[in-house]
N, C-alpha and C positions, 0 to 999 in steps of 0.2 A: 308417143301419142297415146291418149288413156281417152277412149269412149266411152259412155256409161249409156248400157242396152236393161234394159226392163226383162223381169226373168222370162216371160211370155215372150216377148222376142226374142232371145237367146234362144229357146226351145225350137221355136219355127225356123228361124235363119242360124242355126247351126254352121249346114255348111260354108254357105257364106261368110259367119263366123272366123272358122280356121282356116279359109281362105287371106284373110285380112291378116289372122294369126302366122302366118307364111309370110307375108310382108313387111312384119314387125310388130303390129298395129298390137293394140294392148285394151282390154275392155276389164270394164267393172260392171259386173251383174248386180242390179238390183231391185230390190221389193217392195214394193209399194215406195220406193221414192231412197229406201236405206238399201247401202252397199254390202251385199252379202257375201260376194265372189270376186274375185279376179280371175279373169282367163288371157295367160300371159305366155310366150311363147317357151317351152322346155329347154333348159339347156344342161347338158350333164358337167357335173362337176371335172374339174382337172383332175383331182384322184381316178373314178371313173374310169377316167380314159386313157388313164395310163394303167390302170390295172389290166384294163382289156388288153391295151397292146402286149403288157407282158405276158399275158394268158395266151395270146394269137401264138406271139414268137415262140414261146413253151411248146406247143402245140403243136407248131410248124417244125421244130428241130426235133420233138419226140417221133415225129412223123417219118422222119426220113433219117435210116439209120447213119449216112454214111457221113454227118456230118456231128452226131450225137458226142462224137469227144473233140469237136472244134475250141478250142480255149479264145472265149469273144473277148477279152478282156486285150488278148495277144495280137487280134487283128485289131481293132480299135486304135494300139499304140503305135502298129505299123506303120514306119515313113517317119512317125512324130522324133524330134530330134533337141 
């Protein structure tokens, strides 16, 4: 769903805005009647978020010595037959 709010409005009802933007809702700011913006909701890439998670896990087994020579590779195969 693409609204198209006036830049003056956009400024005033902001919050209202990203409230809408939380429900999916999707606006085009524009000026004097031309589309200058899109305010759309953020989503992070799949790379992103799997970069994070591999930083977290890094993070998490550096953290904690006693598990720092576990071979994940070893348990992962575990069971598998």
């Amino acid at each position: 769903m693409n609204i198209e709010v006036g830049s003056y409005e956009a400024k005033t009802k902001l919050p209202e805005l990203l409230r809408g933007i939380q429900t999916g809702k999707r606006y085009t700011i524009t000026l004097r009647g031309e589309p200058i913006a899109e305010l759309v909701p953020a989503e992070p890439g799949p790379q992103a978020l799997s970069a994070a998670a591999v930083e977290d896990m890094l993070s998490f087994m550096a953290s904690r010595p006693s598990i720092a020579g576990v071979d994940i590779r070893a348990l992962r195969d575990e069971g598998r037959a």
